[in-house]
Each structure stands twice: as C-alpha cells, then as structure tokens.
C-alpha positions in Angstrom: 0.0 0.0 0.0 3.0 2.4 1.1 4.2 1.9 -2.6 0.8 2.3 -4.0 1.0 5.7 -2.6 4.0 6.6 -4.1 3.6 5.6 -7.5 0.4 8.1 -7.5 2.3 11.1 -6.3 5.2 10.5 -8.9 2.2 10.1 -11.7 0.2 13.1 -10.0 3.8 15.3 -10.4 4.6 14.3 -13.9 0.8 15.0 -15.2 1.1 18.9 -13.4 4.1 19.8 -14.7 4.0 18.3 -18.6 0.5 20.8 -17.9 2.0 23.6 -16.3 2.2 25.9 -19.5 -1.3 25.6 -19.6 -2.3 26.5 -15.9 -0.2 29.3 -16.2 -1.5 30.5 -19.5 0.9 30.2 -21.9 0.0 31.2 -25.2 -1.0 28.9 -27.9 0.8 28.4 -31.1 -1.9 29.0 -33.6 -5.3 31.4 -33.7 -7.4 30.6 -36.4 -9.1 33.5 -37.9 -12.3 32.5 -37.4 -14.5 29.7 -35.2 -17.7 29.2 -34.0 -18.7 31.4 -30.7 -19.1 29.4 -27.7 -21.8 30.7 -25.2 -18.5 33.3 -23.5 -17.0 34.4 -26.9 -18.4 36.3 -29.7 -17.4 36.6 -33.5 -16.2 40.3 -34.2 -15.2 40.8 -38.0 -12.5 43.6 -37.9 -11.7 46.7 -40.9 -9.8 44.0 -42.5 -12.7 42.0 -43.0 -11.4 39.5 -41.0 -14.3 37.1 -38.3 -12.2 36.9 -35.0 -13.3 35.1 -31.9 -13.1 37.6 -29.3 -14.4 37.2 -25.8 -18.1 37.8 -24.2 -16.7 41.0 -22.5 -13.6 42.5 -22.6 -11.3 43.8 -19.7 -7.8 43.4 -20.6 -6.5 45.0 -23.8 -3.1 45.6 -25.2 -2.8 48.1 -27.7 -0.4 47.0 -31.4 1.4 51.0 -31.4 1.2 54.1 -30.2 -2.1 55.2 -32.4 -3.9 52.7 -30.7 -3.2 53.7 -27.3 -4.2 57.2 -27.7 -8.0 55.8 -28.9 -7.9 53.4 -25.5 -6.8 56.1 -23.5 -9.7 58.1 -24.7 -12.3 55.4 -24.7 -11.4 52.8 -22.1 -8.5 53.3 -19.9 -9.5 50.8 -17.4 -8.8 48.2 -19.5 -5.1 49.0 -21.2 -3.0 46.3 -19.6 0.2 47.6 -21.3 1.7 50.3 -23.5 3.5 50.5 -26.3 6.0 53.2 -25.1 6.4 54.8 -21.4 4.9 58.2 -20.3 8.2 60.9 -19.8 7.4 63.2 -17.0 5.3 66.1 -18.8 3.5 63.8 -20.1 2.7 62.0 -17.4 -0.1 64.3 -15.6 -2.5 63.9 -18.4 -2.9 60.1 -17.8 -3.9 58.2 -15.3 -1.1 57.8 -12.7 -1.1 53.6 -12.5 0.1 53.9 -16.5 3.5 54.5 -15.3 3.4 50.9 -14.1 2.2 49.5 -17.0 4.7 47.0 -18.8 6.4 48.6 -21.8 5.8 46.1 -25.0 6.7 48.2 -28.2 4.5 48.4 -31.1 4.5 46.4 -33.9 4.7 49.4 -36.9 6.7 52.5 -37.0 9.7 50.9 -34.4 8.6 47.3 -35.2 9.5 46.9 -31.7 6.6 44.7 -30.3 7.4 41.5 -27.7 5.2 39.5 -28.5 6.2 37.1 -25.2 5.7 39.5 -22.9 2.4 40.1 -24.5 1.5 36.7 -24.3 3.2 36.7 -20.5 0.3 39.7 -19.8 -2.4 37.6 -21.1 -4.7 40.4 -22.5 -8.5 39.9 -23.8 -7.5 40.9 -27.2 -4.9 43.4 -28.9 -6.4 46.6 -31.4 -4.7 48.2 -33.8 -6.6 51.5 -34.9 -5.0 53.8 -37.7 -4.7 53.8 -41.2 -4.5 50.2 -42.5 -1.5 49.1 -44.4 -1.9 47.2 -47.6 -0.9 44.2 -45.4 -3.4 44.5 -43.0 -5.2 41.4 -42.6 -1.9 39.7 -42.8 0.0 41.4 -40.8 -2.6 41.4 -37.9 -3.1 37.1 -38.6 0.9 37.8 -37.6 0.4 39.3 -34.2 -2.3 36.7 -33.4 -0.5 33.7 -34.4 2.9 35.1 -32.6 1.0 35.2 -29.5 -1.5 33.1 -29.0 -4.2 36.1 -28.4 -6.9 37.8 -30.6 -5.8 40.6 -32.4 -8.0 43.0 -34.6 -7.6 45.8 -36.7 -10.3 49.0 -36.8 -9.8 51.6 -39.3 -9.7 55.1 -38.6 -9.0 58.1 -40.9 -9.0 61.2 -40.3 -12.5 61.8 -41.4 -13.7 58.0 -40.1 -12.3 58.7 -36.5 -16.0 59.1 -35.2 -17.3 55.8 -36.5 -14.3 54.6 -35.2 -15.4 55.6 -32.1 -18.6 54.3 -32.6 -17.3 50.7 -33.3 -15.1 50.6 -29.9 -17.8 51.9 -28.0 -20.0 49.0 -29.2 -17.2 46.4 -28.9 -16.0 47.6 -25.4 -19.2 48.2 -23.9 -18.7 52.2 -24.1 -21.2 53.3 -26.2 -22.2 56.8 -24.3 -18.3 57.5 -24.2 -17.8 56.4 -27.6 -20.4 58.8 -28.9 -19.6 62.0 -27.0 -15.9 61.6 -28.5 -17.4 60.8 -32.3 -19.8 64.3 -31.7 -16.5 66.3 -30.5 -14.9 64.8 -33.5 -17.7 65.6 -36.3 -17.7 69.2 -34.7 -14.1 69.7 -35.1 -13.7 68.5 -38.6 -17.3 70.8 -39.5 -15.7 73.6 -37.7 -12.3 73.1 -40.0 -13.8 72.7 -43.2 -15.9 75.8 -42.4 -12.9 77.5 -41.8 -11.0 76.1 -45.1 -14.3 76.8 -47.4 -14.2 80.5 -46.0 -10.9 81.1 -46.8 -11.3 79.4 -50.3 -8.5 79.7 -52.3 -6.5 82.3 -50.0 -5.1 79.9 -47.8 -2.2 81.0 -45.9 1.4 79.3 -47.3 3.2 77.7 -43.9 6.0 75.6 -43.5 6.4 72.8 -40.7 9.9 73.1 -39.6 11.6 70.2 -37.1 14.6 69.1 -35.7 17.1 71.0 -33.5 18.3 73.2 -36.5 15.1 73.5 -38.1 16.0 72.0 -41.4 13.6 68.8 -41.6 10.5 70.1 -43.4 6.9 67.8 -42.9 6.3 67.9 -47.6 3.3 68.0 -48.7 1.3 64.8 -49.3 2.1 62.6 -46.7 0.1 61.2 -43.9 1.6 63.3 -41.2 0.7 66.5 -43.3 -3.1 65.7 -43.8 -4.4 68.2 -41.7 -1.5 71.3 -42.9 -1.9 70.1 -46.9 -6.2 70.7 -45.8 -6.2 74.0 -43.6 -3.2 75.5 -45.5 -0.8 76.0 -48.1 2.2 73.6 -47.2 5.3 74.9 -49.4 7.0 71.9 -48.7 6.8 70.4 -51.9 9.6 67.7 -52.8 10.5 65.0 -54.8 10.1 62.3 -52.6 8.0 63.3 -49.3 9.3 60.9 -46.1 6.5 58.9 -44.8 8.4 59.4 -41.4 7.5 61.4 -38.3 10.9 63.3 -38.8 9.9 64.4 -42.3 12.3 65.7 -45.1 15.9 67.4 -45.0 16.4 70.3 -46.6 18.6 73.6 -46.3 18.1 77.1 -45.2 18.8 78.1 -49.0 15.7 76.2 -49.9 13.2 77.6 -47.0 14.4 81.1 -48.5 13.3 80.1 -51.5 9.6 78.7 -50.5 9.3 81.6 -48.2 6.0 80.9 -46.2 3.9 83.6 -44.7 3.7 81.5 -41.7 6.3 79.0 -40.0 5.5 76.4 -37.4 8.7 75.0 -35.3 8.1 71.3 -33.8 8.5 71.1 -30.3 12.5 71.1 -29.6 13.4 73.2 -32.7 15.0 76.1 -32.7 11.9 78.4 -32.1 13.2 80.3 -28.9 16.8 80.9 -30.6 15.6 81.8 -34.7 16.0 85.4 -34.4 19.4 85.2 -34.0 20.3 83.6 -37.1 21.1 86.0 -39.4 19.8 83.9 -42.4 16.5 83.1 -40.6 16.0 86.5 -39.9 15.8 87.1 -44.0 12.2 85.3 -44.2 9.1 87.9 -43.7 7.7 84.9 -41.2 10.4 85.8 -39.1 10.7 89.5 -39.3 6.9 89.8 -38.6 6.4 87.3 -35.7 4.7 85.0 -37.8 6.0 81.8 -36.6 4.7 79.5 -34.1 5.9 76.3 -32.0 3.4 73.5 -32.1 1.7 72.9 -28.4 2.7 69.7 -27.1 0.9 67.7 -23.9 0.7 64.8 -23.6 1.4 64.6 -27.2 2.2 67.0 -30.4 -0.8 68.7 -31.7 -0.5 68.4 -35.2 0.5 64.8 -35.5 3.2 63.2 -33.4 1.8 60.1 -33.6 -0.6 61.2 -36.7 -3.4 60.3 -34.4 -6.8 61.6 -32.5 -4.0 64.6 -31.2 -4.8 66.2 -34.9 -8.0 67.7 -34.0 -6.4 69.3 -31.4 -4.1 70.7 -34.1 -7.1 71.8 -36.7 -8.7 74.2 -34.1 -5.2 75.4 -33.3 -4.2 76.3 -37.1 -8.0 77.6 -37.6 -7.3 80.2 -34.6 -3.7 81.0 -35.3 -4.4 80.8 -39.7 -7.7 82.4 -40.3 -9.0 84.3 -36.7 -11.6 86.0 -38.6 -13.4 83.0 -39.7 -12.6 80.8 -36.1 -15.6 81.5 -34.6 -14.9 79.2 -31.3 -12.9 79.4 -28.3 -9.5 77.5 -28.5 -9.5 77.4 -24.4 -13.2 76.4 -24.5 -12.6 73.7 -26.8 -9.4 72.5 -26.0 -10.1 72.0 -21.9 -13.7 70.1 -23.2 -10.8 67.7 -25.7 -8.9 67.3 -22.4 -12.2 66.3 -20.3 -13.4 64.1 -22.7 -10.0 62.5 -24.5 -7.7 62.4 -20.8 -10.1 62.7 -18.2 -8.3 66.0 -16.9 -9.6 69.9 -15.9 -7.7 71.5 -18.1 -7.3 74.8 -16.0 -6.6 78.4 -18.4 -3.6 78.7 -17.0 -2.4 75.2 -17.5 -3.7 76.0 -21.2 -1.7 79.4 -21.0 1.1 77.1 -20.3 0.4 74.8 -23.5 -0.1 77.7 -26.0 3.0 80.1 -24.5 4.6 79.8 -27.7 1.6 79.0 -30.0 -0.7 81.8 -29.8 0.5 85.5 -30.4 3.6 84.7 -32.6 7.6 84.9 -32.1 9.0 88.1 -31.5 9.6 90.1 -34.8 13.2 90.4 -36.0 14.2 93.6 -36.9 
C-alpha cells in the first residue's frame, strides 16, 4: 500500500508539470481567424474583413502601437493592460497615474519593436490596432495573433472616419455613451475646420512645418503626417520624394528662403526660442513679422506626433492662429472640453496658457 502511494504522487507530479504551460496561461501556437462562438466568446469581424473570436466582454486590452493607445486612452482606460512606449514626466499628468506601471511592449509598426512574449506573458483579452490600414493588414494582424496566442484586430480610422471609429469601440467595449460623446467632438471639429478652409477658399495662408534642432527637416506636402497642414493650408514643402516618417524631409536654409511661407511652425524642440538670431533666418518675412509659431505639445504634439486623434487638437489650433476672422470658437473652451473628454483631466486656463505660450500670439519680430 505504502508503494501504491507513491507511484500516484510520482504520476500526480509528472501529469502537473507536462500541464503547467497551460495552468499558467501560456500562449498557444496557432489562432485561427475564425471559429464558432461558444456561449463566453463572440465573432467580431475587424476593418480588414477579418471574423475573429473575441471574448463575451472585454477587460484586458493591449494596444499594437502608439495610435492605438491614444483611442484606448480616450475610450477605455481601465482596461489597457500595457503600453507601447512609457509616459516621460510632462507627459505624465494627463494620464492616469497607474500607466507609469504599465509593462512597456513596443508596437509592432513604425519601431517594429513589439514583444510579443511579454504580451502573451500579460495575457490580455484581445490586442487593437486603430490607424490607417496598411496594404498588409489582414496579414499582418493574422501575424500578431499567431505570434501570441491572443486575438488581435484591426479597426480603421481616418482622419474623417475617426467618429465611426469611435462608434465601433464603444460597441465592442461596452462604451457606447463615451464612444459617442468623442465621435460628436470629433464631427464638430472637422465641420468647424472645413468651415474655416471653405471661407478662406483659395486664400489659404502658405506655412512651412519646420523640425529638428536646426530646423532644417521640413513635414512635404502629401504625406500622412501632413493631412491636416496640406487641408487648412498651403504647405510649401513640396519635394521629390516626401518621407512617410515622423521626422519628415531634410532640406537647407537656401531652400526655405526660396519657399518663403507667410507662416512657420517650429516642432516642439526646434529652434523656435533661438531663430531670431540667425542671421539667415531672420531674412524670411515669417520671421521679421512674428509669424511663426511652435506647435503645443501635452501629452502629445498637436498636429501629429503620432498622426493620431491629437490632430483635432491641431485643426482648431491652425484655424485660430491661420484664419482668426473665420474661427468662430474658443480654443480654451474647446481645448479644456478635448482634455475632459479625450484624458479625463480639468484642463485649468492657466495650465492652457502654459500649453499655447509659444503657440498663440507669434515669435518676437526680427528687426
């Protein structure tokens, strides 16, 4: 009997660790792209036309990038589990404060950095891309899924297709009334802008996005991060071949003189504070007449760094700054109700004074 016993414990130790990997959730080698809901899943058929099993309700989600995260933040911050890239400290008071304890896991476009065993390690519900799709969508999403063991799903959203975006979370994620009150500020902003762009018809101010610590990478005209400028404005940038990066084009203070805007923007960390002093600089009428501007930036860039949700932010901006006599809103006003609704966060005026010190009234004019 003693060595009954025994033999059952050895047999009752081999059969829970060979299963181990499985108690602990370890991911499984292959999702299929489609099955047959059982009574706690659901089929969802993503913008890439693609019938994934998803679960009954969702809790957990890990966003594919950082375009994603900013529509989770918005929509359901409860439920991000993990972030594609960490919070630096100004950014960090417009989220909540339990994000800075969030895993890091990368993102699987722009710096292809995504770890896909820490995902799987995490154990989300699903993972959501949102953005523009790629031509390789529905493969590339089949990818993720396959890498980890988890759900993954794409949802489409465009520039003008944001608020249906919206829509489709808020349905998805149980957030309907949230998911609509962001598609309304949406549809408001974008009627607001092309208001604004029909008024001023075919005298559209010329601006130039300038970037980088000299100020010599341009954003050209026709790419995805100059949607919004190439719409509201006259973007002089025009080159051969337009980067598809954040970073934009290089280019030389020989050729700026040349495409001499009416108005400049500088990106945040450019040399907007120290351009006056450049003697060369100083030669463009921007410059001699305080039209120039730096971008506002918190938590993110308002005109497109990522190319996101943030962009609405940056159409009321250029409306205000561009054409003042046809912006017939209040930037504060509808910049503290983005903050409310997009961060969760009382946007104070003179945390908004703050925001727009450099955005608002203009550089000083060289003379």
């Amino acid at each position: 009997m003693k060595y009954y016993s025994v033999w059952v414990r050895i047999v009752l130790f081999l059969f829970v660790s060979i299963n181990l990997p499985n108690v602990y959730g370890a991911p499984k080698k292959e999702i299929p792209p489609s099955a047959t809901p059982g009574p706690e899943s659901r089929l969802f058929t993503d913008s890439a036309g693609r019938p994934v099993k998803l679960p009954g309700k969702i809790t957990r989600i890990v966003p594919s990038g950082s375009l994603a995260q900013m529509f989770l933040l918005a929509i359901a911050p409860d439920m991000i589990c993990a972030v594609s890239s960490a919070y630096g400290p100004d950014e960090a008071e417009f989220v909540p404060p339990y994000f800075a304890d969030l895993p890091v896991v990368g993102q699987f476009y722009g710096a292809a950095n995504l770890n896909p065993e820490e995902i799987a390690r995490i154990g989300p519900d699903v993972v959501i891309d949102i953005g523009e799709p790629k031509d390789t969508i529905a493969r590339d999403m089949d990818a993720i899924a396959a890498s980890i063991g988890i759900p993954t799903i794409h949802i489409t959203a465009t520039l003008r297709t944001t608020p249906q975006a919206f829509r489709t979370l808020g349905k998805l994620l149980e957030r309907e009334a949230q998911g609509e009150a962001l598609a309304r500020f949406c549809e408001k902003t974008l009627s607001a802008a092309e208001g604004i762009v029909n008024q001023a018809g075919n005298k559209k101010k010329s601006v130039l996005y300038c970037l980088g610590k000299a100020g010599l990478n341009v954003l050209a005209k026709g790419t995805f991060h100059t949607e919004v400028l190439d719409w509201m404005a006259d973007n002089r940038a025009v080159v051969d071949n337009p980067a598809s990066r954040g970073s934009g084009n290089e280019t030389n203070l020989e050729q700026i003189l040349l495409w001499d805007p009416e108005v400049i923007l500088f990106g945040a960390g450019s040399i907007y504070a120290s351009v006056t002093q450049d003697p060369t600089w100083q030669q463009l009428g921007a410059i001699q007449q305080g039209a120039y501007y730096e971008v506002p930036q918190g938590p993110y860039n308002w005109m497109g760094g990522p190319p996101s949700i943030n962009r609405y932010l940056g159409m009321l901006w250029l409306g205000t700054i561009l054409y003042p006599e046809y912006a017939t809103y209040d930037l504060y006003t509808e910049t503290a109700e983005y903050y409310r609704l997009f961060y969760s966060h009382d946007l104070s005026r003179e945390r908004f004074n703050r925001l727009t010190r450099h955005s608002l009234s203009g550089g000083p004019a060289s003379r």
